[in-house]
N, C-alpha and C positions, 0 to 999 in steps of 0.2 A: 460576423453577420451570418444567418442561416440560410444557407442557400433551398431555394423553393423546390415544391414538390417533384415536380417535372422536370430538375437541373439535369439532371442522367441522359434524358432525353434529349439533350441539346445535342448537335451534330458541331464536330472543328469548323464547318464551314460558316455555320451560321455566329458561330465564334468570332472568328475571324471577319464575317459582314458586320457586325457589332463592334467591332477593333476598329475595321474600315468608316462606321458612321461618327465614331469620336474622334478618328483623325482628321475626317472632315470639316467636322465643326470647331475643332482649337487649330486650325491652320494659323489663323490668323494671329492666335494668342502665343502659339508656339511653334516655330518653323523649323526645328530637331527634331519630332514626332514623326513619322512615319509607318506605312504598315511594313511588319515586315517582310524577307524573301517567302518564307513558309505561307504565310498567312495570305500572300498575294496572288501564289502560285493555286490556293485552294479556290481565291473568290475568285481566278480565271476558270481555273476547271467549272466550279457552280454556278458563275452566272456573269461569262461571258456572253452570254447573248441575252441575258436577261436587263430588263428597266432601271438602270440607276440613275441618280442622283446627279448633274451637276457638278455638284460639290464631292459629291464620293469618285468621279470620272476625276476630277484634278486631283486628288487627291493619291489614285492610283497613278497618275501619269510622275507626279514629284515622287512619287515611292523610286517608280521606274527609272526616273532619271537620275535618282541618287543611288542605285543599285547598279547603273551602269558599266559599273568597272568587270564587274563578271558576266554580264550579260545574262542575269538568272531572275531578272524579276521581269513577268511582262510588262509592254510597255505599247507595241505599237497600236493594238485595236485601242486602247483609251486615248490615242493621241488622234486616229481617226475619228472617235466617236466622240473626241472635245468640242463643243459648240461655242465657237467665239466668232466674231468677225475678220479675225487674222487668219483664221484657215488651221490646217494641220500642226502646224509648227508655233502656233499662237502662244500657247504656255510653257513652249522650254525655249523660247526667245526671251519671256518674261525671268524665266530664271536665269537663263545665259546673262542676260542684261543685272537683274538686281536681286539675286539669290544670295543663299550663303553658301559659302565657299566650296562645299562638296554640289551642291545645284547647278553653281557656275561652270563647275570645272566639267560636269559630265554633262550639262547642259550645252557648250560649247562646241564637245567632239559629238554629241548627237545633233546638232547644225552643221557639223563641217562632214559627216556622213551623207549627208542630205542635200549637200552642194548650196547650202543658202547665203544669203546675201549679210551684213553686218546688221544686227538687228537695231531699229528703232522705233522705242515704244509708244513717242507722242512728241509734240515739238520738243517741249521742256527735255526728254531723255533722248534726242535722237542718236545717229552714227557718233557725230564728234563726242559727245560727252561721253557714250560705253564705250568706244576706243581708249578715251581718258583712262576711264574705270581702269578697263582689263590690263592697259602697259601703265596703271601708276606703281610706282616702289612701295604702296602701299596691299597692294594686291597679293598677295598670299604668290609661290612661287608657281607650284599647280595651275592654278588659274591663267596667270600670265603664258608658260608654257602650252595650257591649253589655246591659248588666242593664238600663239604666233603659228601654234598650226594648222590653226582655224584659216589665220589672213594668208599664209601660204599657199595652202589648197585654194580658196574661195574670191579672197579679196582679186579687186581687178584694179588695171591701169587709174581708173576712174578715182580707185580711194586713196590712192597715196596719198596725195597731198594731205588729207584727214589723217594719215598714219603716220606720218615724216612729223607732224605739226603735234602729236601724242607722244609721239617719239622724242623730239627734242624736249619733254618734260622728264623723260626717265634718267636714273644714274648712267652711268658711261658705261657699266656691265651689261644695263639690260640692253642700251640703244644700240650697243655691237650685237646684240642676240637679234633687234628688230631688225637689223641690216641683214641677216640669212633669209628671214621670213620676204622681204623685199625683193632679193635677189630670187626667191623664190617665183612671186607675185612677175617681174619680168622673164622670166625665162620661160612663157607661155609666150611672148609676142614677142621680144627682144634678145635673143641668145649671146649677142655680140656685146648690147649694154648690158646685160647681166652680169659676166665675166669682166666688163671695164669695172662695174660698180663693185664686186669685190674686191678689186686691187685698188681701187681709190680709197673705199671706203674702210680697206686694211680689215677683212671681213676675216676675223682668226677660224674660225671652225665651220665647214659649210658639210653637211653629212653627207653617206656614201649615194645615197639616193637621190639627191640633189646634184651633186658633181656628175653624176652620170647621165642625168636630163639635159645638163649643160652642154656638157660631148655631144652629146647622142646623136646630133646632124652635124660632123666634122666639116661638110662643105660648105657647109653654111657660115663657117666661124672664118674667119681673115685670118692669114699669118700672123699679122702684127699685133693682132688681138692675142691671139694663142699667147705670142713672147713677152706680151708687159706681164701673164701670166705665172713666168717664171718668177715676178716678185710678189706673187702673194701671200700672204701669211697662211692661208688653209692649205695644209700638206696635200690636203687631197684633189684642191686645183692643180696645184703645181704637178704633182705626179700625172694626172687626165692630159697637161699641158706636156710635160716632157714626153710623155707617150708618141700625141700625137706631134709633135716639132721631130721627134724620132722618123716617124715613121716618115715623116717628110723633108728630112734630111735638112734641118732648119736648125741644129742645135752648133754653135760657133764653138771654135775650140776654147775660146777663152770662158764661155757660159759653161760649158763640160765641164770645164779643172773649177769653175767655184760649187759647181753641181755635187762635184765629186765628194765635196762634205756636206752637203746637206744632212740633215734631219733623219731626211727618210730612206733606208736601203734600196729599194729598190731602184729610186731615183739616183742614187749613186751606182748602180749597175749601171742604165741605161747610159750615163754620161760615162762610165767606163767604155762603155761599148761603140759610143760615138767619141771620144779617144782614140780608140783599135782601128776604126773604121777610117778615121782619118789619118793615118799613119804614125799614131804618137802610141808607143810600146811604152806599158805599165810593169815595172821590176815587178816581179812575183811578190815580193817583199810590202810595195806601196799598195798592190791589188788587193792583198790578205787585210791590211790594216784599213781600208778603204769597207771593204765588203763585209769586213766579217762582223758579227755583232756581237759586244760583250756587256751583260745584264748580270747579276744578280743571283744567286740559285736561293731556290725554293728549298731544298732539300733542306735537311735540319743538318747534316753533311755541311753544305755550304755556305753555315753560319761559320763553320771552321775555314772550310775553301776556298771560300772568296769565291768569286768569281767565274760563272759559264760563259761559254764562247759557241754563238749560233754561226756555224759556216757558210749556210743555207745559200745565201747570195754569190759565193763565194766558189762554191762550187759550181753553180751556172754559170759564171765568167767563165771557170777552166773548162765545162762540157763547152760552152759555147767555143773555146778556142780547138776543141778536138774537130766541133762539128765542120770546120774551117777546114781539116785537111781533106788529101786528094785520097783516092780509096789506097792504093799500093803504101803509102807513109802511115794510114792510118792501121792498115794491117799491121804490119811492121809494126808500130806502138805497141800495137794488142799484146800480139806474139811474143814481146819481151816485156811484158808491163808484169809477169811473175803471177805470185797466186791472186795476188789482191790487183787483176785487172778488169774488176768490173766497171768503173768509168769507159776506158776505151775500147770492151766487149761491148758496150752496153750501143754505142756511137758507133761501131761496125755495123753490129747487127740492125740497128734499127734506120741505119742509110741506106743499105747495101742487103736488106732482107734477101732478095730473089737471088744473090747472090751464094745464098750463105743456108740456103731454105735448109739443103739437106743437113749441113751441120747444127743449125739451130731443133729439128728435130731429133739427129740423134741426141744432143746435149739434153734436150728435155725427157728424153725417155728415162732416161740413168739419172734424174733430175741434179746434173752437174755434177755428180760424182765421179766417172771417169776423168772429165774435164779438170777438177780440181785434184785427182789423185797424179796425175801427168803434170801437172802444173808444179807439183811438190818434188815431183821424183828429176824433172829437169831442172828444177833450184838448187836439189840436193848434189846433183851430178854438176853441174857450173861452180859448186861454190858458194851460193848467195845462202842458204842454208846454213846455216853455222850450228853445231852440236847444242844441244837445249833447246832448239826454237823453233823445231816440228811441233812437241807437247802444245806451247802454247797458239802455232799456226792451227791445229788438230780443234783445240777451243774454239773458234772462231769456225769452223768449218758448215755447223748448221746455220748462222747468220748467212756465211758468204753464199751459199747453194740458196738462200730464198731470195736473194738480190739479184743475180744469177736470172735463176727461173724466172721472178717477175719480167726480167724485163725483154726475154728471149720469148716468154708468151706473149708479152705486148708485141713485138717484132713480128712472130708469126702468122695473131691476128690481125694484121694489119695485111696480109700476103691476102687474105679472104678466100683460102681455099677449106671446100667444105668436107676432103676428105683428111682434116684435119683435127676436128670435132675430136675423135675421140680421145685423140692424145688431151686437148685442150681440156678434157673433161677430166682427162686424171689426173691431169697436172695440179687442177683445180680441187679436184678429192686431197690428194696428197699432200700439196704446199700450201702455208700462208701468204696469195696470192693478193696483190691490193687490187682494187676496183681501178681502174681507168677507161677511158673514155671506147679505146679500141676491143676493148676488150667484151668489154656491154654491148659494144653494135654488132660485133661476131657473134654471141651467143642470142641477142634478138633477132638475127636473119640467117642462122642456121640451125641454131636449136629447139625447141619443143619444150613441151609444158613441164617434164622432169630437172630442167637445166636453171626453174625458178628457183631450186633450192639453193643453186651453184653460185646464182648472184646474189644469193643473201649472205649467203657465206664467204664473198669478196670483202677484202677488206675496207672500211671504212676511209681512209684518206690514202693518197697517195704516196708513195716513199718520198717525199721531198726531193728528188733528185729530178727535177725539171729541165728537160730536155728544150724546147723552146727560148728563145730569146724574151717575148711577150706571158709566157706561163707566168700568171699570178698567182695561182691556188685557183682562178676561175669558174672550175670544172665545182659542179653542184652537184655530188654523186647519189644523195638519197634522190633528187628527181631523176637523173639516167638511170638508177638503179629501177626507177620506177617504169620509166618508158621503154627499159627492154623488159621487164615482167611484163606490161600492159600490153604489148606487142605478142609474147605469148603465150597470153593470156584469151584473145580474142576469142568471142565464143562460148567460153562461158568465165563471167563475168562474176554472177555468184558466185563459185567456185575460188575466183580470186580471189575476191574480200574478204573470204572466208578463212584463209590462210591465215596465217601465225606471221606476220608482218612486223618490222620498228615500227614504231608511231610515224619518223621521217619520211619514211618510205612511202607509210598510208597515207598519210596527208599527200604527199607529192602525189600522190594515184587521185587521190579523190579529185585535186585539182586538174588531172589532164582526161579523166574519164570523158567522155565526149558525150553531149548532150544527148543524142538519143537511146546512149547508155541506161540513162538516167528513166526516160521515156519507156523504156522497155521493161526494167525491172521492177520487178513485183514489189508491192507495197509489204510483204512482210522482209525483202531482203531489204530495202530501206529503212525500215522502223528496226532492223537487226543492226544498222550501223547506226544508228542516231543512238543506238545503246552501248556502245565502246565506251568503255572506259578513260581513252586520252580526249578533257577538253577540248584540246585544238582542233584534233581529228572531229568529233560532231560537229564541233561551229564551222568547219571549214564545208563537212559533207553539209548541213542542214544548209548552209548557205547556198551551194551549188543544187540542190532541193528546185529551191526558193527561183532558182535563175532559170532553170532548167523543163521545170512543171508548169503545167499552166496551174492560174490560179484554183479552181474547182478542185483539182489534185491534189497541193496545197492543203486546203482548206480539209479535204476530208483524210488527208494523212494526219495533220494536225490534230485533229476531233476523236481520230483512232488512239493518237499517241496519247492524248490529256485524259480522255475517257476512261482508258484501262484501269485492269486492277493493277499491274505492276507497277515495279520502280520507272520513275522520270525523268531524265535528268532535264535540269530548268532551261539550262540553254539550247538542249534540243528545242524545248518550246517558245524560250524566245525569237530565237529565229525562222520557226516555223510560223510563227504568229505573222511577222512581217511581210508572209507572202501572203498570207490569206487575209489580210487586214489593209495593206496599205494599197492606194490607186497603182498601177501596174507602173506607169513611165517610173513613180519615188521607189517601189519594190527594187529595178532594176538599179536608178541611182546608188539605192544605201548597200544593197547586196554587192556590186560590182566594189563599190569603192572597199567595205568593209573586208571581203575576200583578200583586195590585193593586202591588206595590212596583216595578214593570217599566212 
């Protein structure tokens, strides 16, 4: 076909308006058609404030909500500017309710973003029948997955029975999945029946963020509740349950010894430890085969080798049983525990810091070097030394001095003296030092803006060698990391963002920058971060945007962002849309909820 005189002339945009009036009009014929991300993103830029259609407004709204998995197609101004009798949320309840399976499924978590209610379309389709729908075994798994954490979040006391009654039609796999979603649904008003109904209802898997809603007011929960807890099938009750029957000295000796093989390690620590605590001594022998964990190796090595041995648990029993002596015994240990006594240096110094201040500083100046040349030269002089086995103690010598130093800096900063800094600074130059907790609050409340480098250059996790009884890995080091940079940082703010950052790190900053952070900074330092590179990091910053600005702000950061000649990334603009588009109370609803999943 020859295309007409004036084709050249045609603009993408108008392309793309022309893509958009044929999607419109075969909706009906064909419900796979869509426009697409490109072509969506060009008819927001040209004529979102311009006159459409009806039919071309739903049309963009199904784009958007079949797009939803990246968050890169708009969506919210066509869902305000939809004109039905239902209101805002009118046509992606129609598709939550009787779409095709990609409609369903993003049409579902864009309702359960927006806090709404189980959609019904008219008597004939109301609650009971799309409850049907979405938990029948014919329901695509997405879908399904999509509801249950839809009725999680959303559903209230009121619809159970509508859900129990949907429920009893599913297979036996899915109706143990609606039992989480349930247990969900009461642990807003019922914490007590929550926790009964997963051990009745033999609830296998309840997730981490769940278990932890359920804890999360311990006073509120009855002892006796806490203990039928100990028979539940989700590891991750049980564990929340031994925790706290630990800490309140409710675990019986006879529950301990069957704990002591559980499933889960750590749960077999704590029953070791209320063991100890009740005078029942564990042979070294039973503690090791108890605690230690043996998996599998990944290596292509340990197709031959067989089998790794995680000690991890293992050795928190034995620090826990050092942290147990009196200081003079535990010295004594130290003193003879030979080169390789960094366990019981480690439990000196960090009980008995003020004690030990000036030895732990010199030890860190010579970063354990004298320390561990003496350590060899009085092995050698006793005896314990045997001919050949300096070379190979000499190998091991840069490992032992960074385990050493870690944890003689942790002990130091924890003393909180500021005329410490500099040693703390070289130590931190010199050694492969890991990030913890005491060590970030030291350098956030004595150091300055040069010492940001210092805590980037901490390491990532922890040496596993957890000193606490309750130390789970807890500690969330890219956000501390973040809140001693932001600490000081104060001031100037641009400056900070501007920095050479992880993504974890940036994210964690973006979400603790304090609102009138946000208020203050210049519209081009904002449109400079909605231009990063890491997804997460925009959707996280555009969101806090969206929370933070009033709406006018919003709207004309938005209108700067779309308008440019530059690059855009979409989901900067989706999310920006939402605050300039949607009534302020939904703005705050979907930004609040969608944030905490980021």
């Amino acid at each position: 076909m020859q295309r007409p005189p004036n084709w050249e002339s045609t603009s993408a945009h108008e392309v793309a308006r022309l893509r958009l009036i044929g999607t419109s009009v075969s909706r009906s014929g064909n419900d796979e058609f869509y426009v697409g991300n490109h072509d969506a993103n060009l008819i927001f830029q040209k004529f979102r404030n311009a006159a459409l259609s009806k039919q071309e407004v739903r049309a963009l709204v199904d784009s958007g909500v079949v797009g939803f998995q990246y968050q890169n197609v708009p969506l919210w101004r066509w869902l305000a500017r939809y004109e039905d009798e239902g209101g805002i949320w009118s046509r992606v309840e129609v598709l939550a309710a009787v779409g095709s399976e990609s409609e369903q499924r993003y049409a579902i978590e864009i309702l359960d973003l927006g806090s709404q209610s189980i959609p019904s379309l008219h008597e004939y389709f109301d609650q009971k029948r799309v409850l049907a729908s979405w938990l029948s075994d014919a329901t695509s798994s997405q879908v399904f997955d999509a509801a249950l954490s839809f009725l999680g979040s959303n559903a209230t006391d009121d619809d159970l029975p509508l859900i129990e009654e949907a429920a009893a039609q599913c297979s036996p796999q899915r109706r143990t999945k609606v039992e989480e979603a349930i247990v969900s649904i009461l642990s807003r008003t019922n914490l007590d029946g929550a926790l009964k109904r997963v051990v009745e209802k033999e609830v296998d898997k309840v997730g981490q963020k769940l278990a932890d809603v359920l804890f999360s007011n311990s006073q509120s929960l009855a002892t006796e509740t806490v203990l039928s807890c100990l028979a539940a099938k989700s590891e991750s009750i049980r564990l929340h349950a031994v925790q706290l029957l630990y800490a309140r000295s409710e675990i019986a000796l006879e529950a301990a010894e069957t704990l002591l093989t559980d499933s889960n390690h750590e749960i077999r620590l704590l029953a070791a430890e209320t063991l100890k605590k009740n005078g029942v001594k564990l042979d070294d022998d039973v503690a090791k085969q108890a605690l230690c964990i043996t998996k599998p190796s990944n290596s292509l090595i340990g197709l031959f080798a067989g089998r790794e041995t995680d000690d991890t648990y293992y050795e928190i029993y034995r620090m826990n049983r050092l942290l147990e002596l009196d200081f003079s015994t535990l010295r004594s240990r130290a003193n003879s525990a030979g080169v390789f006594s960094e366990r019981e240096l480690s439990v000196l110094y960090s009980r008995f810091a003020s004690k030990f201040s000036d030895e732990i500083r010199q030890n860190l100046r010579d970063r354990f070097k004298g320390y561990f040349d003496r350590k060899i030269d009085e092995e050698r002089s006793a005896g314990t030394i045997v001919a050949g086995q300096e070379p190979k103690i000499r190998n091991l010598e840069n490992f032992m001095l960074k385990r050493f130093c870690n944890d003689a800096l942790a002990a130091l900063c924890g003393l909180a003296k500021v005329q410490d800094l500099d040693l703390v600074r070289d130590v931190i130059r010199d050694t492969e030092i890991d990030a913890t907790k005491g060590i970030l609050k030291y350098l956030a409340r004595f150091g300055d803006w040069s010492d940001i480098e210092r805590i980037r250059k901490l390491g990532d996790y922890p040496t596993g060698r957890r000193r606490g009884l309750l130390e789970f890995y807890q500690t969330k080091l890219p956000s501390q990391k973040a809140a001693a940079i932001l600490t000081l940082g104060k001031g100037r703010v641009a400056d900070l963002l501007a920095l050479d950052l992880d993504n974890e790190i940036r994210i964690s900053l973006a979400k603790k920058l304090p609102r009138k952070v946000f208020i203050d900074l210049r519209d081009e330092v904002l449109l400079r971060e909605l231009d990063r590179k890491d997804d997460e990091y925009r959707v996280v910053f555009a969101l806090r945007c969206v929370l933070a600005l009033p709406k006018s702000r919003v709207t004309k950061l938005l209108d700067r962002y779309v308008d440019r000649a530059e690059h855009r990334f979409y989901n900067s603009v989706h999310w920006l849309d939402l605050g300039a588009s949607l009534p302020i109370p939904h703005v705050r609803n979907v930004a609040e909820r969608a944030l905490a999943r980021h």
